[in-house]
DOPAGU-988349 format. One record per residue (C-alpha): x, z, y. Coordinates in nm, 3 decimals, decimal comma. Example, Ala and Ser with C-alpha at 12.3 -4.5 7.8 and 13.67 -1.06 7.14 Angstrom:
2
SITE      px      pz      py
SITE   1,230   0,780  -0,450
SITE   1,367   0,714  -0,106
//
This chain:
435
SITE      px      pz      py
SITE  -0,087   4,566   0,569
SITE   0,161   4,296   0,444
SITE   0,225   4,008   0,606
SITE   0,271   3,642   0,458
SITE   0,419   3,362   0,592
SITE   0,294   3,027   0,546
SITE   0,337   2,683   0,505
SITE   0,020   2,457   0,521
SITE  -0,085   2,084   0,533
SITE  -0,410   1,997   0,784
SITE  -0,625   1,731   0,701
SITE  -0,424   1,488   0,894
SITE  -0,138   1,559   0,682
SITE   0,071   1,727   0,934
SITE   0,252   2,041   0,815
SITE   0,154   2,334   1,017
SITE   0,308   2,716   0,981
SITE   0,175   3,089   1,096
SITE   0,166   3,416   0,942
SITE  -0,172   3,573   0,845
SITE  -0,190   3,971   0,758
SITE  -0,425   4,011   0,436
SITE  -0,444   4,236   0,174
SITE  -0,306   4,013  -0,116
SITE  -0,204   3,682  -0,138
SITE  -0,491   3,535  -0,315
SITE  -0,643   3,653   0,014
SITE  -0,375   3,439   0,204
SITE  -0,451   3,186   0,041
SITE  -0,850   3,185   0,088
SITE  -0,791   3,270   0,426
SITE  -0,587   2,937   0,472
SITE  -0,847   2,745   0,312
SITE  -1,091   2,861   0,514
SITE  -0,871   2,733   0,818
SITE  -0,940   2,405   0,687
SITE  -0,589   2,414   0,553
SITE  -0,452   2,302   0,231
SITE  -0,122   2,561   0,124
SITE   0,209   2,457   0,053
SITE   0,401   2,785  -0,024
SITE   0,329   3,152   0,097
SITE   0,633   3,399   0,120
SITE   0,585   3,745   0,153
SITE   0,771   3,866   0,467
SITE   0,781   4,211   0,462
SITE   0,782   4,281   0,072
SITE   1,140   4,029   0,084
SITE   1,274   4,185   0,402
SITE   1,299   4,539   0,208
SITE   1,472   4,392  -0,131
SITE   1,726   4,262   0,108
SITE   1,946   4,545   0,141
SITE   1,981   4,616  -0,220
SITE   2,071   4,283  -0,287
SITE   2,360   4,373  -0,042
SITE   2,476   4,666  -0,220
SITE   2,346   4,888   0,108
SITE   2,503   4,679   0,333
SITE   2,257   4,604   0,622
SITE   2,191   4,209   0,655
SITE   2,315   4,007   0,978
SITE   2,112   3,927   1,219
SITE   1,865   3,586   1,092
SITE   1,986   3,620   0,771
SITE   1,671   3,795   0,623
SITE   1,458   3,511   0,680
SITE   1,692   3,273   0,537
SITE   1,697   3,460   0,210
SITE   1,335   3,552   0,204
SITE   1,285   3,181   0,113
SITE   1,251   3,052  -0,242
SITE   1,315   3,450  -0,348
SITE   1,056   3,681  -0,456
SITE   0,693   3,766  -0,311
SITE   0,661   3,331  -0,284
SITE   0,413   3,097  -0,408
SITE   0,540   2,711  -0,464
SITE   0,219   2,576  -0,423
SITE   0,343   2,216  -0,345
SITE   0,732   2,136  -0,282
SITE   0,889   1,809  -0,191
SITE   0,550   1,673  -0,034
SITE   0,815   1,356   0,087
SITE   0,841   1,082  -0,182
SITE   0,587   1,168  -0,388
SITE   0,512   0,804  -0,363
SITE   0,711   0,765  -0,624
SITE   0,442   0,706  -0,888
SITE   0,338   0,368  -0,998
SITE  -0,017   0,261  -1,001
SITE  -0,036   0,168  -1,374
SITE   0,130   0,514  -1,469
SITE  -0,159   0,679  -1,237
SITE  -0,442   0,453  -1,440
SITE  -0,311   0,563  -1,766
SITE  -0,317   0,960  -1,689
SITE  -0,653   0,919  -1,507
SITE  -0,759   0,714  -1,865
SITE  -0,596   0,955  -2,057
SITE  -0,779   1,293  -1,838
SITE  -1,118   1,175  -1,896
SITE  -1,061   1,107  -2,296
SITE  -0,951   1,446  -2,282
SITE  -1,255   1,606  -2,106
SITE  -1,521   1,387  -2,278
SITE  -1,324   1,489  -2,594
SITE  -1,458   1,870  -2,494
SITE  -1,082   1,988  -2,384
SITE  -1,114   2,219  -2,100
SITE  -0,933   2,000  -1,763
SITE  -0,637   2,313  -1,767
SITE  -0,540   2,214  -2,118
SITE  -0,657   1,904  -2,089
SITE  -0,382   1,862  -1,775
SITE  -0,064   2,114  -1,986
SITE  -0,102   1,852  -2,286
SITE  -0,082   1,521  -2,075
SITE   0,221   1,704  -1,870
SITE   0,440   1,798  -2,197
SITE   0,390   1,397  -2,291
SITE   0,476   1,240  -1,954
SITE   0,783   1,029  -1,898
SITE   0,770   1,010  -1,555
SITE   0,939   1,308  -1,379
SITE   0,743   1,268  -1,064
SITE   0,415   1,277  -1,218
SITE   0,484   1,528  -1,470
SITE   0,614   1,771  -1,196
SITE   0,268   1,670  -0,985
SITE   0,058   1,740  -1,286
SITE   0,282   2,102  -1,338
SITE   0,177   2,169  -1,004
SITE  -0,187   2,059  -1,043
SITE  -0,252   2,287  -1,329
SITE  -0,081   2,581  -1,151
SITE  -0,281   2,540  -0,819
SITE  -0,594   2,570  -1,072
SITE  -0,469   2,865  -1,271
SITE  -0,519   3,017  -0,903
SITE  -0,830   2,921  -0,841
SITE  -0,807   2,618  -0,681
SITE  -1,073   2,324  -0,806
SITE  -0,924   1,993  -0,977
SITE  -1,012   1,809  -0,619
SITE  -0,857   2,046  -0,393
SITE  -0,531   2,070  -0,595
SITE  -0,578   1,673  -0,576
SITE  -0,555   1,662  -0,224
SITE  -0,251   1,854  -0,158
SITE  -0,079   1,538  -0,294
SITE  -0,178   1,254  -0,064
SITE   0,084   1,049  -0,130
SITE  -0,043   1,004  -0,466
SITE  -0,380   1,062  -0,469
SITE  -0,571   0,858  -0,236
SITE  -0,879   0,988  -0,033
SITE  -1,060   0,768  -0,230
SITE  -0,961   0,969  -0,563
SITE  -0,987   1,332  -0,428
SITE  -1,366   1,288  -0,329
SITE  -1,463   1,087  -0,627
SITE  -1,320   1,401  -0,810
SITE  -1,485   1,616  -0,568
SITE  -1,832   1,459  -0,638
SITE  -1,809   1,474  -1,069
SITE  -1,741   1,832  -1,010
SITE  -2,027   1,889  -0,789
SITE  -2,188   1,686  -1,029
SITE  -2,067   1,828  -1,384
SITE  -1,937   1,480  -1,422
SITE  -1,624   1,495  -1,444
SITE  -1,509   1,258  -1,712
SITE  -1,762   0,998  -1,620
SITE  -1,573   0,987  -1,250
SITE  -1,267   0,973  -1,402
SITE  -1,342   0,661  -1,641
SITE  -1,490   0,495  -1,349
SITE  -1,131   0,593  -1,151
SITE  -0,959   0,447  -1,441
SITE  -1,191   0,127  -1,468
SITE  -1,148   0,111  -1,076
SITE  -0,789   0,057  -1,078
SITE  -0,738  -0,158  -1,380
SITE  -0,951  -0,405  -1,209
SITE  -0,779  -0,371  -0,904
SITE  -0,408  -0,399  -1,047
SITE  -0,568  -0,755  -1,253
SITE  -0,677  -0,867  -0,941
SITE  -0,335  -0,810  -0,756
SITE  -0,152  -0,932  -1,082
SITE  -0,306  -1,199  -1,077
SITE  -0,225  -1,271  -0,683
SITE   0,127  -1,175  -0,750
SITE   0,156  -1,400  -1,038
SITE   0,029  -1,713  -0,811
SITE   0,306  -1,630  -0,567
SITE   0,609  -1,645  -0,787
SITE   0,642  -2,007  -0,867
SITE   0,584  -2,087  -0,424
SITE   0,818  -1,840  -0,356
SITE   1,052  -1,912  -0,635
SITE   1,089  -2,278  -0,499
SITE   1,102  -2,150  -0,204
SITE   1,426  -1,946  -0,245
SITE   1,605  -2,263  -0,416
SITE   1,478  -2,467  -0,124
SITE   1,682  -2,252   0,134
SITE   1,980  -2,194  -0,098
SITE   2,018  -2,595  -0,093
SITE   1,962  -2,633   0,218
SITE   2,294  -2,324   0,316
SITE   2,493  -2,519   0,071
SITE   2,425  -2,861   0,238
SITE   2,474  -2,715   0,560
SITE   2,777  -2,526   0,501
SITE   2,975  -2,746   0,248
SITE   2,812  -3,072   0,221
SITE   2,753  -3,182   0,553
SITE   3,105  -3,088   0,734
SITE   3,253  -3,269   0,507
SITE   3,097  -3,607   0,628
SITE   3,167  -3,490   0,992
SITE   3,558  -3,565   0,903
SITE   3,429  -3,861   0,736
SITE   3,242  -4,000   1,051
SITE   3,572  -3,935   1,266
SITE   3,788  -4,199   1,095
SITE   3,536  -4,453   1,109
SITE   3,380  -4,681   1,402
SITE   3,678  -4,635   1,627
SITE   3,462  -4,409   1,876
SITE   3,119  -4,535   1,838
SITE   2,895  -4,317   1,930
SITE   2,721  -4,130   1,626
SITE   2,323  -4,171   1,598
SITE   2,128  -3,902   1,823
SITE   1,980  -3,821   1,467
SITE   2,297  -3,738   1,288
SITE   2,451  -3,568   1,565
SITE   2,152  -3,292   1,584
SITE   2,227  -3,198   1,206
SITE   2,592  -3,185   1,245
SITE   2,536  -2,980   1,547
SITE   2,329  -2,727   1,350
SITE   2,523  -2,720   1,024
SITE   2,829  -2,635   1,301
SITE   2,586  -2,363   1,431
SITE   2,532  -2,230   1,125
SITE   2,914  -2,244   0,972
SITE   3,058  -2,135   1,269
SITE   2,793  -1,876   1,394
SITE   2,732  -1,747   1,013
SITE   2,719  -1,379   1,133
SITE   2,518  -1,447   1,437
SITE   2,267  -1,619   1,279
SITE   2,214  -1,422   0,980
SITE   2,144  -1,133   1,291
SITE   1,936  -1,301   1,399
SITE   1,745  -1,392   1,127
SITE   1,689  -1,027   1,022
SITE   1,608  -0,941   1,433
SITE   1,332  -1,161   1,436
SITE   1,230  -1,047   1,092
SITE   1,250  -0,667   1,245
SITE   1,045  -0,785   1,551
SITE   0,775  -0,916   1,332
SITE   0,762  -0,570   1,130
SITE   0,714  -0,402   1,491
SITE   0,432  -0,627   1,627
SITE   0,247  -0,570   1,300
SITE   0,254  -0,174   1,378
SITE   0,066  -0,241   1,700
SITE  -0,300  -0,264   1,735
SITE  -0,313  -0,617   1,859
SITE  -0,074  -0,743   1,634
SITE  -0,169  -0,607   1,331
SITE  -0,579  -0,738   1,463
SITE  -0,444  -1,090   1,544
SITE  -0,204  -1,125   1,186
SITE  -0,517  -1,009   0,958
SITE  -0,705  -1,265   1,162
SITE  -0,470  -1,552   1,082
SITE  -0,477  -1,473   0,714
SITE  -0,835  -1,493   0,709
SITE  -0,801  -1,840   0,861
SITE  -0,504  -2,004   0,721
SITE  -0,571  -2,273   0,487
SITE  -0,525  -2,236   0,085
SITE  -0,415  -1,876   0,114
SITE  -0,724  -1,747   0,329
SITE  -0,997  -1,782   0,087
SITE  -0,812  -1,575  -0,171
SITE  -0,729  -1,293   0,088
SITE  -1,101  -1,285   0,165
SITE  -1,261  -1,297  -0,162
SITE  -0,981  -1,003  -0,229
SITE  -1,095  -0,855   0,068
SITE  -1,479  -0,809  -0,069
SITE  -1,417  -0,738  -0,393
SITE  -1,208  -0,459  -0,325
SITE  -1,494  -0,332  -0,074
SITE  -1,801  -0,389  -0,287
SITE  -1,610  -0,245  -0,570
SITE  -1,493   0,051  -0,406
SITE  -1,822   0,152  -0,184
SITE  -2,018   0,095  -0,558
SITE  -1,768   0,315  -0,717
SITE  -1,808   0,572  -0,508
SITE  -2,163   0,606  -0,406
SITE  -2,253   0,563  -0,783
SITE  -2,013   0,879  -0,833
SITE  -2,264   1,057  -0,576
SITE  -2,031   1,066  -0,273
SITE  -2,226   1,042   0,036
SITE  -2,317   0,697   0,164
SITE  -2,120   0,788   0,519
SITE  -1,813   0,951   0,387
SITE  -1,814   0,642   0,102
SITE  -1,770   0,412   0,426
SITE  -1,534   0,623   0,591
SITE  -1,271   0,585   0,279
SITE  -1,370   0,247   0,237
SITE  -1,285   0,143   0,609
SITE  -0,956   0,272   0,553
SITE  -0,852   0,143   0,204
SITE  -1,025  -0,225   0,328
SITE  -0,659  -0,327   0,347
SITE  -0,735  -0,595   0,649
SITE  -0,828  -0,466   1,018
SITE  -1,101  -0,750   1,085
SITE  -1,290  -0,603   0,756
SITE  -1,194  -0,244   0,852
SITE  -1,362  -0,284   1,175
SITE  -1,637  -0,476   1,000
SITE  -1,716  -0,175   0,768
SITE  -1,674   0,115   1,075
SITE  -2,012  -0,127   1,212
SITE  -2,184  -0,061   0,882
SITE  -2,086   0,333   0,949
SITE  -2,202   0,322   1,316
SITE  -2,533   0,153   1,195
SITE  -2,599   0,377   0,886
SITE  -2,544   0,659   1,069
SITE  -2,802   0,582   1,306
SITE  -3,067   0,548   1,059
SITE  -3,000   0,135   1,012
SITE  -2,973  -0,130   0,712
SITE  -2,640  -0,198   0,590
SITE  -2,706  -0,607   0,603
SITE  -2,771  -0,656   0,972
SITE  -2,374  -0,546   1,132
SITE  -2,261  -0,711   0,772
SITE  -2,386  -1,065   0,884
SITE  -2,302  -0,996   1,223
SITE  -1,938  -0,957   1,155
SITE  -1,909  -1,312   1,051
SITE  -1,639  -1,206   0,726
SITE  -1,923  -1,146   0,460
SITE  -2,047  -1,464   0,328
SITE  -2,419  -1,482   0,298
SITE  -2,486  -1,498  -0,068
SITE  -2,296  -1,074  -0,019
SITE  -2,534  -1,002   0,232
SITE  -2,849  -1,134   0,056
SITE  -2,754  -0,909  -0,244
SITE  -2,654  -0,609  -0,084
SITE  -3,002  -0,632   0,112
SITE  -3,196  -0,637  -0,195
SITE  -2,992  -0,382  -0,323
SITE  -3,072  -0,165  -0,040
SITE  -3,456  -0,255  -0,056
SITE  -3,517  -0,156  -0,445
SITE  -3,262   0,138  -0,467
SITE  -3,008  -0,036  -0,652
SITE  -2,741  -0,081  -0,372
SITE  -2,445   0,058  -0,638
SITE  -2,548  -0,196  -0,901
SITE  -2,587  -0,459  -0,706
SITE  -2,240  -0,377  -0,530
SITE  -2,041  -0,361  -0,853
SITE  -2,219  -0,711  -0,965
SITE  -2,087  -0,864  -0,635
SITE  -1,784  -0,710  -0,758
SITE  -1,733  -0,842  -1,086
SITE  -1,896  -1,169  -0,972
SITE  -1,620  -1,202  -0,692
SITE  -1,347  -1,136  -0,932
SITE  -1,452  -1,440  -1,109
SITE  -1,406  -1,648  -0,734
SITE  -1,056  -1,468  -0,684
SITE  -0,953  -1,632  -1,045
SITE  -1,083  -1,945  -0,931
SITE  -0,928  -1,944  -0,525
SITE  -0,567  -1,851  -0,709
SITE  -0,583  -2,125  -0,933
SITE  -0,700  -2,360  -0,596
SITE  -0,451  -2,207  -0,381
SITE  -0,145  -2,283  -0,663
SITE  -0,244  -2,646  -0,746
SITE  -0,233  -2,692  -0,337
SITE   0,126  -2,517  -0,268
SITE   0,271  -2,688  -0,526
SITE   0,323  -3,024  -0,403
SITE   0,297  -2,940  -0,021
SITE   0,587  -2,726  -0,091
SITE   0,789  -2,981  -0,315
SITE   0,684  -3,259  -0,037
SITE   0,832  -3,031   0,225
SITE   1,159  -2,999   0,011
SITE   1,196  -3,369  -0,072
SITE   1,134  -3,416   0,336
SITE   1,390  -3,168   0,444
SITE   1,685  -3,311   0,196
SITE   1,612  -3,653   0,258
SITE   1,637  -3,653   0,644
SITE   1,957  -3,475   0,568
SITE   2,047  -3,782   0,355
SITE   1,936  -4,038   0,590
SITE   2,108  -3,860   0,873
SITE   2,414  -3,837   0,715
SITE   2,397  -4,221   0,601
SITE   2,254  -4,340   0,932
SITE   2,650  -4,412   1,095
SITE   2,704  -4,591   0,796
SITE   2,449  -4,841   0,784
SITE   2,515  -4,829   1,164
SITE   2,865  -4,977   1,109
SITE   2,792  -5,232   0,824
SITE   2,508  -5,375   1,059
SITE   2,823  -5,389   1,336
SITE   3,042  -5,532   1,041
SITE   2,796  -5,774   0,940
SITE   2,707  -5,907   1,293
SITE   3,070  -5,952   1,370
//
């Protein structure tokens, strides 16, 4: 019986290999998936090991070499190469082809020609390779969701079972709309975050690019200036802290900038931990003028996503299970694993929402009469669309408030430079003027 060799991703992600001895390799590759595994190529060992010779002109191979050739040759199925940086697909180029798919379908297309038509069109070369790849994994006999899911990196969780549940359903296109409508709102809701930040972080930049000029250039300057004058009166205790740290900074340039980008790289570590990542989410709750736009964010994109899927028939525990981890913030994360824990033992939704303390009350009033007449989706997707109208109105708040805090914070800066930098002077006319 042949044997096949086998590359395979587990639900984790993790690559895993064996070799399996079927009859065929359409059996290979059912018995893989019935391992729980998703394939990424299948060679066929044996059937490659006895080309090898005549490739050789007789000449036996060396010892090892067999294998190496055996790969990529004959007797293999490229099921999914390059798994790494398939990230490489932007989330407005994955809205249009999901738009785009379900025109197709509704349009009567079958979803194989459907996928060869929106592949010969695409202009981005990581997509249209994906989408090559999608349509062969369903010429053999793979569905549209489990070709989905052997690129994870693209295709969310959150994507692969809404597919999985409009072809359960025979509703298809009607998922993929919703997909499409999912993410448009999402991207004008983060566009619309981004958007706030530029002019803050714009100023920002210029702020600190003054302030390494006036450090570097401006202020030693008046340090030679202060050493001809006052014949060795002692320079103010103000003026001598910012020489000392524009002399820091031009003489330690190097050191500093290290430093800089060390405690930068120590920040990026803490976040990675459990604590730290807990007690940062926390803070941006909490912190004034930019906390009330991260939350209303925050349940939008959860009311939004748990309606999306559990009116696309996905079960109400899985729904929570890829809600939890697209929530995007571990306080609301843990906050929606309580809702899982207390659905799953036969409870309401409402009662570990209010206990959480992140859900304001008028969300938890409408998701319990949601959940009393039957109309929990509805009534999530309202919340939704009501709570994109609140994120508009917190990013307009949150700009008109950074605005001036952050010009008042520039003026303050620059001008106790200035009055540093003038304080020996009006130090020495007083002395002039009193003598």
């Amino acid at each position: 019986m042949p044997r096949f060799s086998y590359k395979a991703l587990d639900s984790k992600g993790e690559e895993s290999k064996g070799v399996l001895e079927v009859g065929s390799q359409n059996e290979a590759i059912s018995r893989i998936k019935e391992m729980g595994l998703y394939p990424l190529n299948i060679v066929e060992v044996d059937k490659v090991k006895e080309k090898e010779p005549d490739k050789g002109k007789g000449k036996a191979p060396a010892a090892g070499k067999g294998k190496a050739k055996a790969k990529g040759k004959k007797g293999q199925i490229n099921l999914n190469l390059r798994i790494p940086g398939l990230g490489g697909v932007k989330s407005k180029v994955l809205t249009t082809f999901t738009r785009q798919l379900a025109t197709l379908i509704d349009a009567g297309l079958p979803l194989l020609r459907g996928l060869r038509v929106l592949e010969k069109q695409e202009r981005n070369a990581t997509l249209k390779r994906i989408v090559d790849e999608l349509a062969v994994s369903i010429e053999g006999g793979s569905t549209f969701s489990e070709a989905l899911a052997q690129h994870p990196k693209v295709f969310n969780r959150l994507f692969v079972n809404m597919v999985k549940a409009g072809e359960l359903g025979g509703v298809l296109e009607v998922v993929l709309n919703r997909l499409a409508e999912f993410m448009e709102k999402a991207q004008k809701i983060k566009g619309k975050v981004v958007a706030a930040m530029f002019y803050p972080v714009a100023v920002l930049i210029v702020a600190v690019a003054i302030l390494g000029v006036l450090m570097v250039l401006v202020i030693p300057k008046f340090r030679e200036v202060f050493e001809g004058l006052g014949e060795g009166r002692p320079l103010p205790g103000f003026t001598v802290l910012v020489l000392s740290i524009s002399e820091t900074i031009k003489s330690h340039f190097f050191m500093t900038t290290i430093s800089v980008v060390a405690v930068f790289i120590v920040f990026r570590l803490l976040l990675k931990t459990e604590l730290g990542r807990r007690l940062w989410d926390k803070f941006k709750l909490k912190v004034p003028a930019m906390g009330p736009v991260i939350s209303k964010v925050a349940i939008a994109r959860f009311t939004r996503t748990l309606g999306t899927l559990v009116s696309s028939g996905v079960p109400i525990l899985q729904a929570l299970t890829i809600v939890k981890e697209t929530a995007g913030n571990v306080i609301v994360s843990n906050a929606i694993g309580a809702v899982h824990e207390s659905v799953k033992e036969g409870e309401t939704i409402t009662a570990p929402l209010e206990a959480s303390g992140v859900f304001p009350p008028m969300v938890i009033s409408m998701v319990d009469v949601g959940e009393q007449t039957g109309a929990l989706p509805e009534m999530l997707l309202k919340i939704a669309d009501n709570y994109d109208d609140e994120v508009d109105n917190a990013v307009s708040a949150m700009t008109s408030l950074l605005e001036p805090i952050m010009i008042v914070c520039l003026a303050v800066i620059v001008g106790s430079i200035v009055i540093a930098m003038f304080l020996p002077l009006i130090d020495l006319m007083n002395s002039l003027g009193g003598s």
